[in-house]
C-alpha positions as YAML, in Angstrom:
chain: A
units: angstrom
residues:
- id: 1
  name: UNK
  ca: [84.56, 117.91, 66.64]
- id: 2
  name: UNK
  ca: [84.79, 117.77, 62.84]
- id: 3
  name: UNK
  ca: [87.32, 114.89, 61.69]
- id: 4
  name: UNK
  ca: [86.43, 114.72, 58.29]
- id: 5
  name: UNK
  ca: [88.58, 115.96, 55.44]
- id: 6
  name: UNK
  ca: [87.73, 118.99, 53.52]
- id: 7
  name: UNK
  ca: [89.01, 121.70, 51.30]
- id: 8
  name: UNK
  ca: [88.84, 125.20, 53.17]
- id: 9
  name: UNK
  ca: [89.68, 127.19, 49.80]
- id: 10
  name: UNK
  ca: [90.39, 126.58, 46.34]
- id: 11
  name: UNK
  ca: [92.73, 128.03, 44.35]
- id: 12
  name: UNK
  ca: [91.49, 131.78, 43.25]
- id: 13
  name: UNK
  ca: [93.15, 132.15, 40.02]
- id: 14
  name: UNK
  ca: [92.26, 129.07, 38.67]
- id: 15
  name: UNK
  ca: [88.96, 128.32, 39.84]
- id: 16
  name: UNK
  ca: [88.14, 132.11, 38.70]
- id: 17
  name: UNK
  ca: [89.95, 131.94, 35.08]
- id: 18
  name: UNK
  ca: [87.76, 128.58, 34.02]
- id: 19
  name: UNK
  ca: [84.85, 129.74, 35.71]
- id: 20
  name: UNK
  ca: [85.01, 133.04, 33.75]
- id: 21
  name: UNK
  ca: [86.13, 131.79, 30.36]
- id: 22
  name: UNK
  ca: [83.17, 129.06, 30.82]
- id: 23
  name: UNK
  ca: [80.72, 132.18, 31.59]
- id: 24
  name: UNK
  ca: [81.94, 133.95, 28.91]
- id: 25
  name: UNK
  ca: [81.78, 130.93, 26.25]
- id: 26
  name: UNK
  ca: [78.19, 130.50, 27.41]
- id: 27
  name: UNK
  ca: [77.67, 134.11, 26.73]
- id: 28
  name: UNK
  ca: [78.33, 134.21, 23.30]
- id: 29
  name: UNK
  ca: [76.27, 130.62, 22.31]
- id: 30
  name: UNK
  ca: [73.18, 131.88, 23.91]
- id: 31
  name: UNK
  ca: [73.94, 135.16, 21.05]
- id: 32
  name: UNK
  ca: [74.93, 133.75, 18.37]
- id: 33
  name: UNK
  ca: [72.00, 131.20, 18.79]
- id: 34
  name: UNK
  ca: [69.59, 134.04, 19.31]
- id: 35
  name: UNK
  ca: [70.89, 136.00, 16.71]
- id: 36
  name: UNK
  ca: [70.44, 133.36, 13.91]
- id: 37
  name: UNK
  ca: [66.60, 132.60, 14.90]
- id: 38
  name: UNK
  ca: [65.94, 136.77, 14.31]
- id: 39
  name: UNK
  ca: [64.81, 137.85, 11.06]
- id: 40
  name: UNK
  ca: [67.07, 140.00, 9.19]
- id: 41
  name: UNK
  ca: [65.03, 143.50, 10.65]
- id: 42
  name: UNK
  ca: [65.82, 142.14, 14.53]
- id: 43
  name: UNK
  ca: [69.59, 141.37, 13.37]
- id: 44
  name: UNK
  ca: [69.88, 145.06, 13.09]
- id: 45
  name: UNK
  ca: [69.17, 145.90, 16.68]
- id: 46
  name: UNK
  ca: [71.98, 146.22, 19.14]
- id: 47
  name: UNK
  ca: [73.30, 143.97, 20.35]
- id: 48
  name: UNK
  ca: [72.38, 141.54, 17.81]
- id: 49
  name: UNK
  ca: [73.65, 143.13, 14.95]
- id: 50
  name: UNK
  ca: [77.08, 142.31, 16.17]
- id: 51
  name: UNK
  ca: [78.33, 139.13, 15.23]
- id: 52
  name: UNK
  ca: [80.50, 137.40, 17.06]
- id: 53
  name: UNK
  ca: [80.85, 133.88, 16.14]
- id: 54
  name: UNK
  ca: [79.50, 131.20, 13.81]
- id: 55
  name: UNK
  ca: [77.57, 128.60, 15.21]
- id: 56
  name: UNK
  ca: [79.98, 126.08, 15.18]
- id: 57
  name: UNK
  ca: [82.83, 128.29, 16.57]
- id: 58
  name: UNK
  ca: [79.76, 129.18, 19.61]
- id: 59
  name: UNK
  ca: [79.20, 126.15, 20.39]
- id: 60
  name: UNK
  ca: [83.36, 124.89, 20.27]
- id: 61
  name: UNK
  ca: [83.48, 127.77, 22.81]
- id: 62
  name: UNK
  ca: [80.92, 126.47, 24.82]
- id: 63
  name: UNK
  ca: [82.03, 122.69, 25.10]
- id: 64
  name: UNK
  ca: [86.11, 124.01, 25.22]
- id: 65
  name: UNK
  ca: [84.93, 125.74, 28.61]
- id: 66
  name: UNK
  ca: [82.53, 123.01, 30.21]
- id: 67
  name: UNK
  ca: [85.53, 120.56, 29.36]
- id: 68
  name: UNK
  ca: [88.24, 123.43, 31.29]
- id: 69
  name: UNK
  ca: [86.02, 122.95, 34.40]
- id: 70
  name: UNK
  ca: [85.30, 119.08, 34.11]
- id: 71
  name: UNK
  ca: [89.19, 118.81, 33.58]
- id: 72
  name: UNK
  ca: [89.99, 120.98, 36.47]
- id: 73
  name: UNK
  ca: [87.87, 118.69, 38.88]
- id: 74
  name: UNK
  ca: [89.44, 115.36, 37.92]
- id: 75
  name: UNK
  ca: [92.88, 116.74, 37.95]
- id: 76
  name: UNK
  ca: [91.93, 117.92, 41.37]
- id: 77
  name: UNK
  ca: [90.48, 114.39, 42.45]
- id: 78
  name: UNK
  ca: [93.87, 113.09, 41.13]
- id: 79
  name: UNK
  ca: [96.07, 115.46, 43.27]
- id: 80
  name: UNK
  ca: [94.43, 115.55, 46.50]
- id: 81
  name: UNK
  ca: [95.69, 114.38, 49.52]
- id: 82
  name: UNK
  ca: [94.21, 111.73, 51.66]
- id: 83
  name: UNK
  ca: [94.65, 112.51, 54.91]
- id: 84
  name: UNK
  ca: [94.40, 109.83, 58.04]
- id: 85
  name: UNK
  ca: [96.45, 108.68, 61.02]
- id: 86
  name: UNK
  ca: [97.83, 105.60, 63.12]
- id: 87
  name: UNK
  ca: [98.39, 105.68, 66.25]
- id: 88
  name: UNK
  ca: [99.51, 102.43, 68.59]
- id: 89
  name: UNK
  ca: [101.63, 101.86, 71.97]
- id: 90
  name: UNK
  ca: [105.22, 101.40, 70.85]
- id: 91
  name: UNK
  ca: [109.01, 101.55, 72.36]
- id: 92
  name: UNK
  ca: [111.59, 103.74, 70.58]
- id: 93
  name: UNK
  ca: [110.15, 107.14, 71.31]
- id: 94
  name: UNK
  ca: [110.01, 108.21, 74.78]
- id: 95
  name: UNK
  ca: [114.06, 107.45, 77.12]
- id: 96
  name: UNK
  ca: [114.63, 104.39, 78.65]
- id: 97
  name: UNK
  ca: [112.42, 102.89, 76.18]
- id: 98
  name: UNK
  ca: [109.33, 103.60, 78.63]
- id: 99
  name: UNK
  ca: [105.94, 102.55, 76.77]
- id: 100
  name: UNK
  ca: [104.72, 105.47, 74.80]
- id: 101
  name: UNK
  ca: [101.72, 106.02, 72.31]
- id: 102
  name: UNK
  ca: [102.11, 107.28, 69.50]
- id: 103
  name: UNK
  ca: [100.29, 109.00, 66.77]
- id: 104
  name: UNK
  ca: [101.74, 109.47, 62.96]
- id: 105
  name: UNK
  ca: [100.12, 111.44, 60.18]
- id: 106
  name: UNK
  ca: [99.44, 109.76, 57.52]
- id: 107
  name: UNK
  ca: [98.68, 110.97, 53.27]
- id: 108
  name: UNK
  ca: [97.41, 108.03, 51.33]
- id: 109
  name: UNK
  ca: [97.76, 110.13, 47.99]
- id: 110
  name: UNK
  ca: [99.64, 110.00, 45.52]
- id: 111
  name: UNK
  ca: [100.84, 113.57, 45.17]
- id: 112
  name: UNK
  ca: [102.83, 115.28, 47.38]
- id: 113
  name: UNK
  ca: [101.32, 118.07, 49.84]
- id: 114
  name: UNK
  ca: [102.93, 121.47, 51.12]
- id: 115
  name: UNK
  ca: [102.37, 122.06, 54.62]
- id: 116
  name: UNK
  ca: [100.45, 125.70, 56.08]
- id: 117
  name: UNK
  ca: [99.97, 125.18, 59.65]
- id: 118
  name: UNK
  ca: [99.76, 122.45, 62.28]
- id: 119
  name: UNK
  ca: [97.43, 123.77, 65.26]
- id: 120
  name: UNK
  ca: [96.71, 122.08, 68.18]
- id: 121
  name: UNK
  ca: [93.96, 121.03, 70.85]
- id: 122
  name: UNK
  ca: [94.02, 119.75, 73.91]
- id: 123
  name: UNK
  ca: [91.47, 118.82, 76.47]
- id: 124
  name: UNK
  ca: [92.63, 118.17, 80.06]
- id: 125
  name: UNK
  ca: [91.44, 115.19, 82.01]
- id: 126
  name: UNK
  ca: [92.05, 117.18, 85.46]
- id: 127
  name: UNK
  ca: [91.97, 120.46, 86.63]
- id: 128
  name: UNK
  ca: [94.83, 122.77, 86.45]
- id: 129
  name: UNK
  ca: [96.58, 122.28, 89.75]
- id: 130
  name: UNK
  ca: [96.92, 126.12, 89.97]
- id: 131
  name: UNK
  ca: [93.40, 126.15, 89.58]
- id: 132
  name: UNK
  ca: [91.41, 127.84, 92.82]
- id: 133
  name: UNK
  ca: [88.75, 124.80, 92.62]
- id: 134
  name: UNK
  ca: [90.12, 121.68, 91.83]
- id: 135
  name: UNK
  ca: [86.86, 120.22, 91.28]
- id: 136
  name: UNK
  ca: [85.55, 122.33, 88.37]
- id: 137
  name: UNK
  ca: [85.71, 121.23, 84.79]
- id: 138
  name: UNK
  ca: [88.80, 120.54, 83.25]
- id: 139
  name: UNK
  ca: [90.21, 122.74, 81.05]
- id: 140
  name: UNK
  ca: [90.81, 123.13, 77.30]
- id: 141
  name: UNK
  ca: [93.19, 125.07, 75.21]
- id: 142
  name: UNK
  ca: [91.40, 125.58, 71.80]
- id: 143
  name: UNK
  ca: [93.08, 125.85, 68.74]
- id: 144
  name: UNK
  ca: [96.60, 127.09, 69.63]
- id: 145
  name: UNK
  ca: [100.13, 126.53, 67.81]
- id: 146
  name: UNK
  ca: [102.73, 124.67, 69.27]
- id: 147
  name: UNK
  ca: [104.57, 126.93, 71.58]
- id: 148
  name: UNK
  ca: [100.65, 127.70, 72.89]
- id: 149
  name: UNK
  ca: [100.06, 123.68, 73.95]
- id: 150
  name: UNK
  ca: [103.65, 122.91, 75.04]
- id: 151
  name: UNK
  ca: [103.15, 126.09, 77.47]
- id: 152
  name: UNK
  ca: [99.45, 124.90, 78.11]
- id: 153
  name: UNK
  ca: [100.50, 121.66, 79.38]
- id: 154
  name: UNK
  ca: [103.60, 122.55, 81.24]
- id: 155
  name: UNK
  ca: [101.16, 123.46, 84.51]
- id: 156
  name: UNK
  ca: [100.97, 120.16, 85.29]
- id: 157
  name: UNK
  ca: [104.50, 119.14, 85.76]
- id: 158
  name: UNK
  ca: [104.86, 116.99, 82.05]
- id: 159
  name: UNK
  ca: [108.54, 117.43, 80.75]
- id: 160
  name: UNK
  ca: [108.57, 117.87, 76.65]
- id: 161
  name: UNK
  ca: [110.96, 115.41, 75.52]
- id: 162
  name: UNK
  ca: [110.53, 112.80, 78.21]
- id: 163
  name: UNK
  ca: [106.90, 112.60, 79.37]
- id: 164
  name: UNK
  ca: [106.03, 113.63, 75.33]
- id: 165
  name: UNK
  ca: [106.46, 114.77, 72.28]
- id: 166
  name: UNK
  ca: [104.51, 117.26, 69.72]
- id: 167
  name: UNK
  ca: [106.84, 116.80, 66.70]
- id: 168
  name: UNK
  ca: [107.89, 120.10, 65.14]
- id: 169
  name: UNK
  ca: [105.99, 120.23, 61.55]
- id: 170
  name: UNK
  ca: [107.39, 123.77, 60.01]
- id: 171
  name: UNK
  ca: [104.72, 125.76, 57.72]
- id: 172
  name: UNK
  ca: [106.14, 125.23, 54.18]
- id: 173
  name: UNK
  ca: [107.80, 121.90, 54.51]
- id: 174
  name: UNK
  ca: [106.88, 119.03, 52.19]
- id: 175
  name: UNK
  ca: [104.98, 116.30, 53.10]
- id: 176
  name: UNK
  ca: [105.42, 113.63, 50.46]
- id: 177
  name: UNK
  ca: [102.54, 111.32, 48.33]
- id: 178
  name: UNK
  ca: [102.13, 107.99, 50.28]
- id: 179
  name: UNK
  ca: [104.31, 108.84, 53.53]
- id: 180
  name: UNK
  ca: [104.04, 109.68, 56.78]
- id: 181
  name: UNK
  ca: [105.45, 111.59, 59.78]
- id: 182
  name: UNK
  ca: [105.44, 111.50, 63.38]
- id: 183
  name: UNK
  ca: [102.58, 113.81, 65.48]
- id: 184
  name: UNK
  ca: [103.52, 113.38, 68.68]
- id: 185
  name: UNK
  ca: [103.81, 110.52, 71.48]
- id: 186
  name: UNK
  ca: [102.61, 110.13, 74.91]
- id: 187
  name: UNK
  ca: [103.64, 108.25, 77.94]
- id: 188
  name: UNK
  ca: [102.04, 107.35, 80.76]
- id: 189
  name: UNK
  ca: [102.05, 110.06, 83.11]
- id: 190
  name: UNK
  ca: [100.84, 112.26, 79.94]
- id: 191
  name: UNK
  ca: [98.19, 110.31, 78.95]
- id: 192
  name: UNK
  ca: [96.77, 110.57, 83.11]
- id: 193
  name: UNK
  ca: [96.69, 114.41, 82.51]
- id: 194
  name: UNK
  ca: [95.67, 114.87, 78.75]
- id: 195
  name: UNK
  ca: [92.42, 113.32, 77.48]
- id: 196
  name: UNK
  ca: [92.20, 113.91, 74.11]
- id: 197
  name: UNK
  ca: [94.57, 116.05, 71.54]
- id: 198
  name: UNK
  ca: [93.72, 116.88, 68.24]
- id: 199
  name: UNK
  ca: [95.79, 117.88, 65.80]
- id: 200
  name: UNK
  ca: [94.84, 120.10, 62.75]
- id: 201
  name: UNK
  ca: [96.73, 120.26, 59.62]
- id: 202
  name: UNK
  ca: [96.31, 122.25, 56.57]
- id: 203
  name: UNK
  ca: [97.94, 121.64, 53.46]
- id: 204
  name: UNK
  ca: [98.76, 122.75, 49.90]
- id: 205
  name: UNK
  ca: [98.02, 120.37, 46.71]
- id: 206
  name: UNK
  ca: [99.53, 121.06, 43.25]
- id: 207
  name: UNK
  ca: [97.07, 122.96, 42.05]
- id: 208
  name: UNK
  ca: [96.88, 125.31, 44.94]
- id: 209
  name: UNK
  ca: [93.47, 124.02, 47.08]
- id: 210
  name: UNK
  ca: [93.76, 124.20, 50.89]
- id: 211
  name: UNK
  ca: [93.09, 120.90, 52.45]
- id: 212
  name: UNK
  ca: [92.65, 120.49, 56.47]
- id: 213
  name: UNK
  ca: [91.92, 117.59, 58.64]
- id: 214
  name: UNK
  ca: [91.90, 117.31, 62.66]
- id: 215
  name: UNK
  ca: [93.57, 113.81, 63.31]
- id: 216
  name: UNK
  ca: [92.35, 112.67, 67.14]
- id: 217
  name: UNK
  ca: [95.94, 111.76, 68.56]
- id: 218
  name: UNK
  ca: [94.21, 109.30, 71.47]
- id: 219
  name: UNK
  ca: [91.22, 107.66, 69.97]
- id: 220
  name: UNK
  ca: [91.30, 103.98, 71.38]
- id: 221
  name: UNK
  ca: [94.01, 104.98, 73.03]
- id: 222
  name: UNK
  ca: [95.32, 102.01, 76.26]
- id: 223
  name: UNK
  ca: [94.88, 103.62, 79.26]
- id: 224
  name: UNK
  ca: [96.99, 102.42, 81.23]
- id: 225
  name: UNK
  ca: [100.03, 101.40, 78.59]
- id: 226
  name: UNK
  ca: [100.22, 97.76, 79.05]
- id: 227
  name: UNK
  ca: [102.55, 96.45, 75.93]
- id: 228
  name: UNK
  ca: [103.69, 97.73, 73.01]
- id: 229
  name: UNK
  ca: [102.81, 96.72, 69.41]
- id: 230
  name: UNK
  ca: [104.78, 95.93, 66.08]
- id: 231
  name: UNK
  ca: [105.11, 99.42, 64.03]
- id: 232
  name: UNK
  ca: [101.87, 99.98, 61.95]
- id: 233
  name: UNK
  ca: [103.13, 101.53, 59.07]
...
């Protein structure tokens, strides 16, 4: 699986507006440079008999909407998030202060983020034990919401709230510039029956480019929980 940052989309309307302004601008240099190397006979001719600009103003144009786009980018480079996780056994989560791991999200940018979705996936270390040959491969769920991998998981006996957590992450909800929130944690018994969980998340920067990144809950994970660890934020 992919764990690497990327943008999935940038922002339509403003990747579109300097990309056609810059088209445009490049448009009129290449005729107003063409027009002024024609003799006075071809500067009668359509379309060169039409004139649009001066040099200088073409070539203003020109560098105005290369400088748009090169602007665009570093404001972008300046706004993205930076997307990453911790994850370490800890108290504090899980009653009775039973050993738990537990993975946070993390954004090591500066600007804040607005959340789209938070998918999840989860591959099984056993079978299903409604499964008609215990044997076989375990299962996954592929990419599925929330509701989908708390109702995935619930097969195998784990109680949300007690065994673990996936933290509730609503679409639209802010996710600040060097911050983090809580994932999810696992105890024991969970981590017996889940193998590995990724977590997806897409977000929104300022200038309206999709981010996503798929965070591996259990990498390095102690299997079996032995002792917990200071906090690692």
């Amino acid at each position: 699986m992919d764990l690497r940052q990327r943008v999935v989309r940038r922002s339509p309307f403003v990747v579109w507006t300097l990309n056609g302004l810059a088209a445009v601008s490049a448009l009129l240099f290449v005729h107003t440079m063409v027009r002024q190397n024609l003799s006075a006979d071809g500067q009668r001719d359509w379309p060169w008999s039409w004139q649009l600009l001066d040099a200088q103003s073409a070539t203003a144009a020109l560098m105005a909407g290369i400088g748009a786009i090169i602007a665009r980018a570093q404001f972008a480079r300046t706004v993205q998030p930076l997307l990453g996780s911790r994850a370490w056994p800890g108290t504090g989560h899980a009653p009775d202060g039973a050993l738990a791991w537990t993975c946070h999200l993390v954004n090591s940018g500066q600007s804040a983020v607005v959340v789209v979705s938070v998918e999840y996936w989860i591959d099984f270390g056993v079978p299903a034990p409604s499964a008609e040959e215990p044997t076989g491969p375990a299962p996954s769920t592929g990419w599925t919401d929330r509701a989908g991998a708390i109702a995935a998981v619930a097969p195998y006996g784990l109680r949300p709230g007690t065994d673990y957590r996936l933290a509730s992450i609503s679409p639209n909800s802010v996710f600040g510039g060097e911050s983090n929130c809580l994932l999810g944690w696992l105890t024991e018994p969970a981590l017996v029956v889940v193998r590995d969980l990724y977590v997806r998340v897409t977000v929104r920067d300022r200038l309206g480019d999709l981010h996503q990144r798929a965070i591996s809950c259990l990498t390095d994970a102690d299997r079996p929980l032995t002792h917990a660890v200071p906090d690692q934020l």
